[in-house]
KEKOLGU-259374 format. One record per residue (C-alpha): residue in one letter; residue number from 0; x, y, z. Coordinates in steps of 0.001 Angstrom, whole numbers, plus 524288, in hexadecimal, padded with zeros to 5 digits. Layout:
<atoms>
+------+------+-------+-------+-------+
: vomi : kegu :    px :    py :    pz :
+------+------+-------+-------+-------+
:    A :  NUM :     X :     Y :     Z :
...
+------+------+-------+-------+-------+
</atoms>
This chain:
<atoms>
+------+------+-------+-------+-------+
: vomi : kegu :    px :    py :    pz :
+------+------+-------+-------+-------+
:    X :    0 : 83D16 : 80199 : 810F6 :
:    X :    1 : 8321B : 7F6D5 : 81593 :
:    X :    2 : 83593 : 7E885 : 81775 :
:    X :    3 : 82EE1 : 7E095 : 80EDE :
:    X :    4 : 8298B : 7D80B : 81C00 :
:    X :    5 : 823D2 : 7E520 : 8215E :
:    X :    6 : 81DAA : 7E6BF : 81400 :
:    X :    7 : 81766 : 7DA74 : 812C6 :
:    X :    8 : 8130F : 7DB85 : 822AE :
:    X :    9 : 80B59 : 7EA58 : 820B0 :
:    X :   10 : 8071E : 7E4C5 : 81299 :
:    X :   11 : 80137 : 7D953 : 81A5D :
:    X :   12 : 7FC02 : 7DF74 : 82690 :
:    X :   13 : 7F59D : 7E7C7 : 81E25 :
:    X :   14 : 7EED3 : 7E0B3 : 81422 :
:    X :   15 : 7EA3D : 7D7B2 : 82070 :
:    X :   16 : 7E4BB : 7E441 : 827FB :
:    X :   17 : 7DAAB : 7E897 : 81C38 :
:    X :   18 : 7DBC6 : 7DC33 : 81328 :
:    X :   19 : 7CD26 : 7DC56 : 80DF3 :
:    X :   20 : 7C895 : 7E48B : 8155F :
:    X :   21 : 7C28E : 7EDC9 : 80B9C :
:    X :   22 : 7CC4A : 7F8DE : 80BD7 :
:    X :   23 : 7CF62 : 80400 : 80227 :
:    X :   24 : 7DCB8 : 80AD9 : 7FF17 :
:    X :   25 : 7DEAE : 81807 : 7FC4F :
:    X :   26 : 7EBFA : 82013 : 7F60E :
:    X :   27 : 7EDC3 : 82904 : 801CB :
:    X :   28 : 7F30C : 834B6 : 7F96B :
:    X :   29 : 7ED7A : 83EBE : 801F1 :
:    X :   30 : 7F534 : 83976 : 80C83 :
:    X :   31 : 800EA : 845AA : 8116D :
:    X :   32 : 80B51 : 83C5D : 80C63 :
:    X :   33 : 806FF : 8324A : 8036C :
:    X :   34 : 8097E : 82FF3 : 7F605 :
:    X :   35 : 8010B : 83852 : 7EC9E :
:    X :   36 : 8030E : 8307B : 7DDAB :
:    X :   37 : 80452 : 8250C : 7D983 :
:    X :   38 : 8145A : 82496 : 7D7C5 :
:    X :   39 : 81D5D : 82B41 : 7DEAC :
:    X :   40 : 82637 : 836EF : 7DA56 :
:    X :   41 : 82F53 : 833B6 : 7E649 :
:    X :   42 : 83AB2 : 82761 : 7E1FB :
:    X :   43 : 836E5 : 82149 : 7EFD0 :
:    X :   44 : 82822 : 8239A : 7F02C :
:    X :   45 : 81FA0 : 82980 : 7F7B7 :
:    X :   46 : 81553 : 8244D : 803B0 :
:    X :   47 : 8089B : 81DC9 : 7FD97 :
:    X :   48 : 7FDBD : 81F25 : 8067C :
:    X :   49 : 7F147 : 816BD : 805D7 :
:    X :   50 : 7E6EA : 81961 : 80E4F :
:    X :   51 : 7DD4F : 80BDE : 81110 :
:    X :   52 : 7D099 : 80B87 : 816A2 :
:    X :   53 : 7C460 : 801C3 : 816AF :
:    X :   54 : 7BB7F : 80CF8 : 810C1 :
:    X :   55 : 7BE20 : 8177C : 8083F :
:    X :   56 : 7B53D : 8209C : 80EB4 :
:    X :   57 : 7BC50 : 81F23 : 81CAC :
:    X :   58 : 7CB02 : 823AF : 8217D :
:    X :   59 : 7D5B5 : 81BC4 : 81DDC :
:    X :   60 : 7D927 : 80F10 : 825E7 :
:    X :   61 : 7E5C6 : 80DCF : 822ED :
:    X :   62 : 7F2A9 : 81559 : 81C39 :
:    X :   63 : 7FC0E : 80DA3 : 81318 :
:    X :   64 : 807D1 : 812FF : 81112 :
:    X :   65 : 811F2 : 80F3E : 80558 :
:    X :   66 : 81E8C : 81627 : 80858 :
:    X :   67 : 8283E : 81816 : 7FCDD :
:    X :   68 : 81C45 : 81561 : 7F24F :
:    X :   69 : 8202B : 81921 : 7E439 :
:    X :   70 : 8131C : 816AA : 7DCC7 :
:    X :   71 : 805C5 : 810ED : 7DD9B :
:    X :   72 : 7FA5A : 80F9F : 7D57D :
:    X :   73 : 7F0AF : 81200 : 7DFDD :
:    X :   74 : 7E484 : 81A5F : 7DC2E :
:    X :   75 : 7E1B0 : 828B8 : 7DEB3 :
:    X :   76 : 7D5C2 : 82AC1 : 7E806 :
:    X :   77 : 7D07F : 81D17 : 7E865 :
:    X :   78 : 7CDA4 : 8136D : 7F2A9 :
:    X :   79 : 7D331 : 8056D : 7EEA7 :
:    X :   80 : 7CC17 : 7FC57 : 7F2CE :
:    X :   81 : 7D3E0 : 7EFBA : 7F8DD :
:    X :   82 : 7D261 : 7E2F0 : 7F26D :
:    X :   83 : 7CB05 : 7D767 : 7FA4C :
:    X :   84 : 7D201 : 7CD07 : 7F741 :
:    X :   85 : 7DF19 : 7D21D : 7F62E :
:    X :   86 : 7E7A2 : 7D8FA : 80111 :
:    X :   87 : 7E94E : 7E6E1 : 7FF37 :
:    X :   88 : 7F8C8 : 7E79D : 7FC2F :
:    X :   89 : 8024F : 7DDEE : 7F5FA :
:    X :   90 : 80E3E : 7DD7D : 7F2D7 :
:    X :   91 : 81170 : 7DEB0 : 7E26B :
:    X :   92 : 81DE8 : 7E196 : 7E1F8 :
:    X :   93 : 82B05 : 7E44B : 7E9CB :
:    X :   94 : 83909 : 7E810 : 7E9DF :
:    X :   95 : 840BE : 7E734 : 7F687 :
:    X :   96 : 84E40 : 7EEBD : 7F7C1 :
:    X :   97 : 854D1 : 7E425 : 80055 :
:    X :   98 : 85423 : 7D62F : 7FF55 :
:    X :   99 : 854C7 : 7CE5E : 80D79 :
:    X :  100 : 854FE : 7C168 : 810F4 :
:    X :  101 : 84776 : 7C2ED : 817CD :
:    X :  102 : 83E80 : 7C8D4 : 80C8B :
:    X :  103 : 83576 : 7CFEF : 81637 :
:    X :  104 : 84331 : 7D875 : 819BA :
:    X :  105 : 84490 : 7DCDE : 80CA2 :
:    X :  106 : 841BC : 7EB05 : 80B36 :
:    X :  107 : 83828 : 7F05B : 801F5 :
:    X :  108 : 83D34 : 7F9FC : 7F74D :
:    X :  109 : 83016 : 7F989 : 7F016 :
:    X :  110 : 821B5 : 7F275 : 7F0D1 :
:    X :  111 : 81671 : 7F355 : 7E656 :
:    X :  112 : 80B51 : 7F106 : 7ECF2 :
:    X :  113 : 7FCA9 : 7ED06 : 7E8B1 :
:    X :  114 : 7F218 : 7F20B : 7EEB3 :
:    X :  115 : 7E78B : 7E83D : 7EBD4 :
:    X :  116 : 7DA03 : 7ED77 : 7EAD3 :
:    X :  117 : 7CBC8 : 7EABF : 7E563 :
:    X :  118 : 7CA46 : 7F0B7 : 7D807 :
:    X :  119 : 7C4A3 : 7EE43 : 7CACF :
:    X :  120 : 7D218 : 7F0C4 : 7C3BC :
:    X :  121 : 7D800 : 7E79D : 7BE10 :
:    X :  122 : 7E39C : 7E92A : 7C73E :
:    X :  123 : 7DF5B : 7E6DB : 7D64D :
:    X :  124 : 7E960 : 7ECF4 : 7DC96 :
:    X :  125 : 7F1D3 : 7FBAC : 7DBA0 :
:    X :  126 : 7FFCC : 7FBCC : 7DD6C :
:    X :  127 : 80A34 : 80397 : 7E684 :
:    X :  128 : 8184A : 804C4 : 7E6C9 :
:    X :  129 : 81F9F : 808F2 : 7F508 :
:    X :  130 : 829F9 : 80179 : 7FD7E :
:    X :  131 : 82283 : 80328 : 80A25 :
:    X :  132 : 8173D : 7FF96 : 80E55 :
:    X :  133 : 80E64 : 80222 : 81A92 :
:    X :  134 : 80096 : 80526 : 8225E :
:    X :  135 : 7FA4D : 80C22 : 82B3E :
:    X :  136 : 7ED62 : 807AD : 83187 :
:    X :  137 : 7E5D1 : 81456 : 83807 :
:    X :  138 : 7E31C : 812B0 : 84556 :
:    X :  139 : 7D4EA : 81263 : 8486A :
:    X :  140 : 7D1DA : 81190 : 8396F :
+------+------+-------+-------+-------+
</atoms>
């Protein structure tokens, strides 16, 4: 399980390294082991891959990985645009399976996250459930 601090730290250091910056977001599902539907037939979940990069047309930037993820409502083969004016993931929901004094020691059981992007929907963001959360930046990418 994922402390809720280190959550909120690779949530932040994230959103700060390509806030704005024009990037696009991508269900990984060709990826050897990444999740390939939207919910899981596994009771803990499967690994959600993202792939992020500033242009479609180029190699991915940067892998996201959510460990443990029992559904999403992310597209099939379509770039998501990010949103300008809103950081790329936030927290909607969570449930933590211990409860400590200091809250960033609590552990995770389970996150929805929003993944905010620029869209004529009436919702601006998609949704995924996991309980861990982390990224990969590509060297020389």
């Amino acid at each position: 399980m994922q402390r809720y601090g280190e959550l909120k730290h690779l949530l932040n250091e994230f959103n700060e390294l390509i806030f704005g910056c024009g990037f696009y977001y991508y269900w990984a599902k060709d990826h050897k082991r990444a999740m390939r539907t939207n919910k899981s037939s596994k009771a803990k979940g499967d690994v959600l891959v993202i792939y992020s990069m500033f242009d479609p047309s180029y190699a991915h930037q940067i892998e996201i990985y959510f460990k443990q993820c029992t559904e999403h409502n992310l597209p099939e083969d379509y770039h998501i645009p990010d949103h300008w004016t809103k950081p790329p993931f936030e927290i909607l929901s969570i449930v933590f399976a211990t409860e400590e004094e200091n809250e960033d020691d609590n552990l995770v059981k389970e996150f929805v996250l929003k993944l905010n992007c620029h869209t004529f929907q009436e919702s601006d963001y998609f949704w995924i459930k996991a309980s861990r959360f982390y990224f990969n930046k590509l060297e020389g990418k």
